[in-house]
N, C-alpha and C positions, 0 to 999 in steps of 0.2 A: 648621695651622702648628705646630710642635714649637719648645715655647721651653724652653731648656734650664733644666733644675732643680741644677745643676752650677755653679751659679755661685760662686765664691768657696773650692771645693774642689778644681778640677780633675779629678775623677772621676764622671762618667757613669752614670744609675742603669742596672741589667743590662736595665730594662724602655723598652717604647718608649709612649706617651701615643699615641693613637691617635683619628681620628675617621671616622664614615662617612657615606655616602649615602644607607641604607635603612636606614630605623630596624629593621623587623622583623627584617633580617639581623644587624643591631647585637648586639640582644636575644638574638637564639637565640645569635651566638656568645659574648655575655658569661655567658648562662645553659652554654653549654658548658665554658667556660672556669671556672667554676664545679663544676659535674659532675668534670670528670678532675683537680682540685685534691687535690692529696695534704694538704694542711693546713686544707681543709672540712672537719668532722669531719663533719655529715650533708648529706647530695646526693641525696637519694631522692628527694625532690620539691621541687626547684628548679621556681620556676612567675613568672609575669612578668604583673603585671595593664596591661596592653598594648592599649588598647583603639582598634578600629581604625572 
């Protein structure tokens, strides 16, 4: 459920709050999103202690 963080501004952040189904898919794509981040300064070794 997306509860808006806009209240009392009128203006909508550019980002959208997101949930999922698969944790591990979660992961890899937060660990991605991480990786092509132009304002990570190091992304070499992004790693996720993820224990299944």
């Amino acid at each position: 459920m997306k509860m808006p963080s806009y209240r009392g501004t009128n203006d909508r952040p550019p980002w959208s709050p997101e949930a999922f189904t698969d944790l591990e898919d979660g992961v890899r794509q937060s660990i991605r999103r991480i990786e092509v981040n132009p304002f990570a300064p190091h992304t070499g070794s992004v790693t996720s202690s993820l224990r299944t």
